[in-house]
C-alpha positions as CSV (number, residue, x, y, z in Angstrom):
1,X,0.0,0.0,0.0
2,X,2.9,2.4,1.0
3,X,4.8,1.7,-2.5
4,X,1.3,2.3,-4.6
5,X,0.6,5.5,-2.6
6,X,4.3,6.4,-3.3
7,X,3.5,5.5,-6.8
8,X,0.9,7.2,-7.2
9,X,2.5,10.7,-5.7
10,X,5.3,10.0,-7.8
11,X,3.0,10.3,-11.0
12,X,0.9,13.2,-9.7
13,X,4.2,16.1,-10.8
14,X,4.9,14.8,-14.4
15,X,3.5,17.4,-16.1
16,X,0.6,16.2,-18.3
17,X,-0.3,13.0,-16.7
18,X,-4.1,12.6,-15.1
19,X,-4.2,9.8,-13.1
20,X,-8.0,8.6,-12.1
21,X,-9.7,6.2,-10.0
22,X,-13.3,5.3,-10.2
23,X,-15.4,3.0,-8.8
24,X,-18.7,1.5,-10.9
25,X,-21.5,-0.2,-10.3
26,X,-23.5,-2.0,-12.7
27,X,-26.2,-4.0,-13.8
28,X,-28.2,-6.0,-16.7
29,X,-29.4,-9.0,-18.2
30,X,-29.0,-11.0,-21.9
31,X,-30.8,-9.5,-24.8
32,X,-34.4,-10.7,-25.3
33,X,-33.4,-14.7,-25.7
34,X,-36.0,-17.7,-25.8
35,X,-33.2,-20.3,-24.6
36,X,-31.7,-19.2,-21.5
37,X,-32.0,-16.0,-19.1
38,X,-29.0,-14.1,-17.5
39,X,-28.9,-11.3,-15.1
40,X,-26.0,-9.4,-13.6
41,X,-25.0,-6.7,-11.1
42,X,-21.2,-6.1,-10.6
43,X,-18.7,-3.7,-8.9
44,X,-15.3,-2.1,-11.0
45,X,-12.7,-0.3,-9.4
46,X,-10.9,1.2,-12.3
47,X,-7.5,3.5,-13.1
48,X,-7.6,5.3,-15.9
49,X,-4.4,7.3,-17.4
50,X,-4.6,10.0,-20.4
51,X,-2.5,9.2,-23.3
52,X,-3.1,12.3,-24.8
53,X,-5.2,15.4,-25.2
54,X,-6.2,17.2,-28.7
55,X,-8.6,20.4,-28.8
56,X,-10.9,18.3,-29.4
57,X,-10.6,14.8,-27.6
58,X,-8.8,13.3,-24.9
59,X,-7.3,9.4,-24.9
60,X,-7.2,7.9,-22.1
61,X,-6.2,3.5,-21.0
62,X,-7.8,2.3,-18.2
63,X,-7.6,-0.8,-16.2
64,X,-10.4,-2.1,-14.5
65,X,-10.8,-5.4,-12.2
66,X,-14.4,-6.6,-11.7
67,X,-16.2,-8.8,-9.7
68,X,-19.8,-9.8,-11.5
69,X,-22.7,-11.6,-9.9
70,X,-24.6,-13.3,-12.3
71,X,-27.6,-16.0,-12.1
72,X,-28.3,-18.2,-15.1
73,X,-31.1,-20.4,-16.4
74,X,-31.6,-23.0,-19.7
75,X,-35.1,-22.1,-20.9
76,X,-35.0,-24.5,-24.1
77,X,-33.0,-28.4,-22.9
78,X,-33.1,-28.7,-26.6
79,X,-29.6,-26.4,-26.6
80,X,-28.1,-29.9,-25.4
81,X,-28.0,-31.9,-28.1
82,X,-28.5,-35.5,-27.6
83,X,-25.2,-36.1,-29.3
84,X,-23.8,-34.7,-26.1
85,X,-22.3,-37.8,-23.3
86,X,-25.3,-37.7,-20.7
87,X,-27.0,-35.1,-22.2
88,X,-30.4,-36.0,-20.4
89,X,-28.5,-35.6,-17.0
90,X,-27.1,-32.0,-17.8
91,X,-29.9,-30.8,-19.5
92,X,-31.7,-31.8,-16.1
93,X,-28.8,-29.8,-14.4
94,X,-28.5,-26.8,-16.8
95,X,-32.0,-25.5,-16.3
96,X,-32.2,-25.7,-12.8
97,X,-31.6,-21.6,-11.8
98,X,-27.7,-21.1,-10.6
99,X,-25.4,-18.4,-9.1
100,X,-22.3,-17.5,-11.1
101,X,-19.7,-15.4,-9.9
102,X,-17.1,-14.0,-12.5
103,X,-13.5,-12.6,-11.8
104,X,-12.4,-10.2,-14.5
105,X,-8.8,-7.9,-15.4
106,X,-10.1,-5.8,-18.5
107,X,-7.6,-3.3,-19.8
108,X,-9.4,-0.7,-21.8
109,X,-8.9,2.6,-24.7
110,X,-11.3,5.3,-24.5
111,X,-12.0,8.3,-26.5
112,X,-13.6,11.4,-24.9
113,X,-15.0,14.3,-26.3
114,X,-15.7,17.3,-24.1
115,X,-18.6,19.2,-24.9
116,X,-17.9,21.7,-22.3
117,X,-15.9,22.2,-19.2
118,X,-17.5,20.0,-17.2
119,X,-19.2,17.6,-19.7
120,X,-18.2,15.0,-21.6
121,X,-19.3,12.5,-23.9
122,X,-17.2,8.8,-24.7
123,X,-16.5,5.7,-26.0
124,X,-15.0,2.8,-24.4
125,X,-13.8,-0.5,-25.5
126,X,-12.2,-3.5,-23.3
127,X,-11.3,-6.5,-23.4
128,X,-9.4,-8.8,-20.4
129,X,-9.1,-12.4,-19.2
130,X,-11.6,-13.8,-16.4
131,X,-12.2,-16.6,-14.7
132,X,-16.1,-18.1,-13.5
133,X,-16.5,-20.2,-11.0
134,X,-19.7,-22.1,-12.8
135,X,-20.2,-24.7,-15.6
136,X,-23.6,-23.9,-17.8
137,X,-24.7,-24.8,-21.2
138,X,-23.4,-22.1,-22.6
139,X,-20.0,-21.7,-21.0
140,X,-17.1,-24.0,-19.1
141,X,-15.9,-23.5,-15.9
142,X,-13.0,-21.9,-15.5
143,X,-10.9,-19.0,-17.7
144,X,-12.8,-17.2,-19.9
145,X,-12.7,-13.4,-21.6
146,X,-15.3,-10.4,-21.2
147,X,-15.5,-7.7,-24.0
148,X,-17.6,-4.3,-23.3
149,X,-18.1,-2.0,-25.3
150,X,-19.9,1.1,-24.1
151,X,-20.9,5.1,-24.4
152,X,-20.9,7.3,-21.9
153,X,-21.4,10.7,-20.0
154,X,-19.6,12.7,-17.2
155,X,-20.5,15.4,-15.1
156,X,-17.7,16.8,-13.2
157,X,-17.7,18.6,-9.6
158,X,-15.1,19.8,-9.0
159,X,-12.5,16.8,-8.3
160,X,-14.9,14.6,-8.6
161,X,-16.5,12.5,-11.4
162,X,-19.7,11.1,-11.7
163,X,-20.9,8.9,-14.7
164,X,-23.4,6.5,-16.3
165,X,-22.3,4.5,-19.3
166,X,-24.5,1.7,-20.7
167,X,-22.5,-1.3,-22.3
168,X,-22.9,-4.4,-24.3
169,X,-21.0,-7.5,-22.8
170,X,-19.6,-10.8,-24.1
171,X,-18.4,-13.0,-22.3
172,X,-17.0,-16.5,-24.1
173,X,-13.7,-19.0,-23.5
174,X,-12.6,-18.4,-27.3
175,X,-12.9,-22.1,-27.9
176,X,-10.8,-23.5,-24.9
177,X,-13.5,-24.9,-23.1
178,X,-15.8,-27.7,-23.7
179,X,-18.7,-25.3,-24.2
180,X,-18.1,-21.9,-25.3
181,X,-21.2,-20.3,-26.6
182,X,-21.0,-17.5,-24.0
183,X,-23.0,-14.5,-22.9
184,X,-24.7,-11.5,-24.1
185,X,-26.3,-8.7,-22.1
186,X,-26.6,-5.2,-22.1
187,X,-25.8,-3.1,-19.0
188,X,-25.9,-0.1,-17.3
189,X,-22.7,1.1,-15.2
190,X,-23.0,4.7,-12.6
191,X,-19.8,5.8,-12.0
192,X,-17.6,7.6,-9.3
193,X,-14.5,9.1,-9.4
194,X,-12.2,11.5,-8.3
195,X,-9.1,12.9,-9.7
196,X,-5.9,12.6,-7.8
């Protein structure tokens, strides 16, 4: 804790550098789907660090870990083929209603556009490994990857930073699980922050 904060004082004198925390919270559910249902509320802490600033945009990276409560249901046990080993005993299992809890590092570019001094207008993309701790139809157990891509708008107050960005999520293992036909939902996220 004493080296981040040293860190962080460290990076506060370059000239040029904004260095920002924020903390989000979040929450949403798959696109209108007949075959399974999927809901979500989750908590970011994020860092974000300005590449660059333009008259007319600012680029900024930002890293953000996430924790994600979800809860999952099969609607339609025809997504488990027959052709599957035991498919009568998962398809039994799969639409019985679950918790899954996903782990995520996303590492993200984002492109502001201030529309006056105190508002602002974005886009965001990210992309990061995860890990979930649940085994459904759609998805193994185990590491995974989350993409977002979202819009937003800030307000600020003076140091602070408040925000609401609504995003469209996928989550899927890119093939190296067993079952890998992932998640889609759409969120909202209301932000804090304040610059140090």
């Amino acid at each position: 804790m004493v080296l981040l904060k040293i860190y962080l004082i460290h990076f506060q004198i370059r000239p040029g550098f904004l260095l920002q925390t924020r903390f989000n919270y979040g929450f949403g559910s798959e696109f209108n789907n007949r075959n399974y249902t999927f809901t979500n509320h989750f908590y970011k802490a994020q860092l974000y660090y300005r590449l660059k600033e333009t008259s007319n945009f600012q680029y900024e990276i930002l890293v953000q870990p996430e924790i994600n409560f979800g809860t999952h249901q099969l609607l339609n046990f025809y997504f488990v083929k027959p052709e599957e080993p035991d498919y009568i005993e998962k398809r039994a299992k799969y639409v019985q209603l679950k918790d899954v809890h996903e782990y995520v590092l996303n590492i993200g570019f984002l492109i502001r556009k201030p529309i006056s001094e105190r508002f602002s207008f974005y886009v965001l993309a990210s992309v990061g490994p995860m890990i979930t701790d649940t085994e459904t139809e759609r998805m193994s157990e185990g590491f995974a990857f989350a993409d977002v891509l979202a819009i937003g708008f800030s307000a600020k107050v003076q140091r602070f930073q408040f925000d609401i960005r609504p995003c469209v999520r996928h989550v899927s293992n890119a093939g190296l699980g067993s079952s890998n036909a992932g998640y889609n939902t759409k969120n909202i996220e209301f932000g804090i922050s304040y610059s140090l």
